[in-house]
C-alpha positions, 0 to 999 in steps of 0.5 A: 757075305757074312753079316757085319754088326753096327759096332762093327761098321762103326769101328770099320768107319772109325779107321778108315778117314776117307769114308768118315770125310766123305761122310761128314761132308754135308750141302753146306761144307760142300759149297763153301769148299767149292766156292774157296778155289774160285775166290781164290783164282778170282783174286789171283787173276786179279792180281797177275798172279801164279796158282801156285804158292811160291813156296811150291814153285821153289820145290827143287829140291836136291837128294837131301831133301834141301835146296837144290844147288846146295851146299853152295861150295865144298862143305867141311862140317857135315853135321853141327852139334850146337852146345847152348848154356842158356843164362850167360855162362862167365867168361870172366870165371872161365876162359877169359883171365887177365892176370892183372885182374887181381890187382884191380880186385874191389876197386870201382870201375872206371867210368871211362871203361863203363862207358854210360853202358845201358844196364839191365835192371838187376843193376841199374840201381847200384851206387858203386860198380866194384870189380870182383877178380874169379875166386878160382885159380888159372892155370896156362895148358896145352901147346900155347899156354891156354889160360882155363880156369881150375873149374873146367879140368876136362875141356883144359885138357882139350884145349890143344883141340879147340878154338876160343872166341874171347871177342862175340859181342851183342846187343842185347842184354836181357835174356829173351832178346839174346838168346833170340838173337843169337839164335834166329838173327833178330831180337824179336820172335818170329823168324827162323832159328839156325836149325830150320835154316840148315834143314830148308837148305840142305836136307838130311841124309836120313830119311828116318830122322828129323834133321834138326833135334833139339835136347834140353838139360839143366844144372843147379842155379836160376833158370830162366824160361826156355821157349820152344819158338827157340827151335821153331821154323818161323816163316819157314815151312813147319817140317824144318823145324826142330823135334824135341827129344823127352829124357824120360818115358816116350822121347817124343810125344804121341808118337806110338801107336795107341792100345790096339792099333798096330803098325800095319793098321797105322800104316793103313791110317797113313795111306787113307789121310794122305790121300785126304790132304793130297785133295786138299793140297790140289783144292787149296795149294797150302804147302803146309798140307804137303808139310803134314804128309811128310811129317806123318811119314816121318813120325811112322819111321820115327817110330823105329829109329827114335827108341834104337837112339835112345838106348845106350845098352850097346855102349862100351863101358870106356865110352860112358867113361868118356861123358863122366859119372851122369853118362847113363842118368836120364835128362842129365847133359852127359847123356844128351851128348852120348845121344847127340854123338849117336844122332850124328853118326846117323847124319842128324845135321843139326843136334842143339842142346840146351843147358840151363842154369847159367844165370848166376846173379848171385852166389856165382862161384858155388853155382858156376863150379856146379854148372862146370862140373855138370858140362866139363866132363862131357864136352871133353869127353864129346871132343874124345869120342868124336876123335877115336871114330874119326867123326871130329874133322868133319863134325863142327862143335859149338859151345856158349850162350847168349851173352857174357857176365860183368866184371863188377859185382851184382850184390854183396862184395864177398867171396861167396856171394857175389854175383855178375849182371848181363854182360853183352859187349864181350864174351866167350864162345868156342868151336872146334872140328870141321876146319876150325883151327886148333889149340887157337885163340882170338879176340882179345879184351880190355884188363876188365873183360869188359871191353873187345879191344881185338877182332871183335866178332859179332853173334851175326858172323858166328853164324855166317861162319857156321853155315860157312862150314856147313857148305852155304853162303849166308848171303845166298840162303835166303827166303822171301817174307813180308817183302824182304829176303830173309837170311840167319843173319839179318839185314846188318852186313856180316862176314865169315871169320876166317881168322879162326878157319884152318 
């Protein structure tokens, strides 16, 4: 046998965490890790109950990796690209158009439309509510006579494709709780985003792939913060929730190997942990040491599939046309939605996209035709992409954000600067695809835009209607938590709107 060096055993060691674990467990650890089972089965005993976490005992899975017996029926969207415009985009400056607003243009807004609503303290201090009409032109496209604002070309060119919502509501009128809101079914941090929901309850296709990721942009205009729990899992085991995707250097942080170590050395790495935390699993039963095998599986095959994703060399010069002039610009919106189109060709079920910069409390009409020109080109041109590869009818696109803006202006009553508080009891939001109707509108709201006065929709029932396309019953998709069933959408009765489903 050849002689082996101390830096060589140390390197030998090193590398190989079983060894390390064995040798680090001194008389101490060993018995107070010993006596945790025994305290644990003790109290289980005690308490008439299972071994097994009820996590483990729901492992049934389907060949996705969800929930076994789901998709609860015949799914229409096999994947969701979710387009978040994080602030509160305008509906009034977009979609929304009253053209009797112009005459109501700087006059005060009746107390009897107002209604005593709660305002956010951007406002709540203003003598007068004076009412400012959109300074850009409207203009009726497509088949129905679609009202769109001059400031989105490309999506009126769309509108024969889409369905828009002109009736969510919420509660919520400050940014956090919204947004919150309207991704996990409460105000408060914790529970569960849509994302985490779709990956526990029906897996994914791709086994090389997370099954929900997330990218973020922002256009010019306030940013307000952006917290990752947005994306996160809650109470859901760790695994589902969503990957966050870099727009520069690596995409996903420590995912490569480090200088000297290979891909057949990770591997070996890989096995060796995997066997440590499969003890800790029998000794313990956390299912969150069988959520850190997976994920170490999946970052090992992640680190083909990610960079392959990210590369946009094989795209055709009329597809980059297509997303517009940002198509090949690192972190701009155009490009995550390139790679969001890729994503789901790969079966990726959830792709979200947050756009920041919609939180316009001032200088609205310069901030918002910058915003616009930042999504319109790609939105349209997703919806085109997705058509010619024969991807729309069963990809479900949804595009808004957390809440509207008010009719009545925040600040100085001048065509440049004027702004628009939070506006939570009427806004606009679109879908399209995957058995959404087409060229339709629903929903309508009072000469202001300030109150529903037609088939109001609730942020819940969106989400009831987007797990509804993806095959789940929302009231069926549950998870036991702090002693309730836990579902997206909340304890509040909601029902799927199937007014806007073809």
């Amino acid at each position: 046998m050849s002689p082996v060096s101390t830096t060589d055993r140390t390197k030998t060691k090193a590398m190989n965490p079983l060894s390390e674990f064995q040798t680090l467990m001194n008389r101490r650890q060993l018995l107070t890790s010993s006596t945790r089972p025994l305290g644990g089965a003790a109290l289980a005993s005690l308490l008439g109950q299972s071994l097994t976490p009820p996590t483990a005992t729901a492992a049934a899975t389907n060949d996705r990796g969800g929930l076994a017996g789901l998709p609860h029926f015949a799914p229409k969207a096999k994947r969701v690209i979710y387009l978040f415009m994080c602030g509160g985009p305008s509906h009034v400056d977009m979609f929304d158009y009253h053209p009797e607003i112009r005459e109501l243009h700087g006059q005060e807004l009746p107390e009897s439309v107002r209604q005593g609503q709660r305002l956010t303290g951007m406002t709540s201090g203003q003598k007068s509510f004076p009412v400012v009409a959109p300074m850009f032109e409207f203009k009726q496209h497509g088949q129905h006579g679609t009202w769109v604002s001059e400031i989105l070309p490309n999506v009126a060119g769309v509108v024969d494709d889409i369905t828009i919502i002109k009736s969510l509501h919420t509660e919520a009128i400050n940014h956090d709780p919204a947004i919150t809101y309207i991704n996990t079914g409460v105000q408060q941090p914790g529970k569960a985003c849509m994302g985490s929901w779709v990956s526990y309850g029906l897996g994914s296709p791709n086994r090389n792939l997370p099954a929900y990721i997330v990218m973020i942009s922002r256009g010019p205009g306030q940013k307000q913060a952006l917290y990752s729990r947005l994306w996160g899992s809650g109470f859901l085991p760790s695994k589902h929730q969503g990957v966050s995707l870099r727009s520069a250097n690596e995409p996903v942080l420590y995912l490569q190997n480090p200088e000297g170590v290979d891909r057949d050395m990770r591997r070996r790495m890989l096995d060796r942990i995997a066997k440590i935390n499969e003890e800790t699993f029998n000794d313990f039963g956390d299912p969150e040491t069988q959520t850190r095998i997976a994920q170490y599986e999946m970052a090992f095959r992640m680190q083909m599939s990610v960079p392959e994703i990210m590369d946009l060399s094989t795209e055709t010069k009329e597809t980059l046309d297509l997303y517009g002039p940002d198509a090949e610009k690192p972190g701009t919106f155009a490009r995550n939605c390139i790679v969001a189109r890729k994503l789901a060709e790969q079966g990726v079920p959830v792709i979200q996209l947050f756009h920041r910069g919609w939180d316009q409390h001032g200088s609205l009409p310069k901030l918002i035709r910058g915003q616009c020109e930042t999504v319109d080109h790609p939105i349209a041109g997703l919806i085109r992409d997705l058509k010619q590869r024969s991807m729309f009818d069963d990809t479900l696109i949804v595009w808004g954000g957390e809440f509207g803006r008010t009719i009545y202006s925040q600040g100085t009553l001048t065509k440049d600067d004027h702004g628009r508080d939070h506006h939570g009891r009427c806004f606009t939001m679109v879908m399209a695809g995957a058995g959404i109707k087409r060229g339709f509108e629903y929903g309508r709201t009072d000469a202001w835009s300030y109150n529903i006065v037609e088939n109001p929709v609730h942020i819940r029932d969106m989400n009831a209607t987007l797990l509804h396309q993806l095959g789940i019953d929302h009231n069926r998709l549950t998870f036991r938590y702090q002693g309730l069933e836990q579902k997206l959408t909340g304890a509040e009765p909601s029902r799927v709107v199937t007014e806007i489903l073809s």
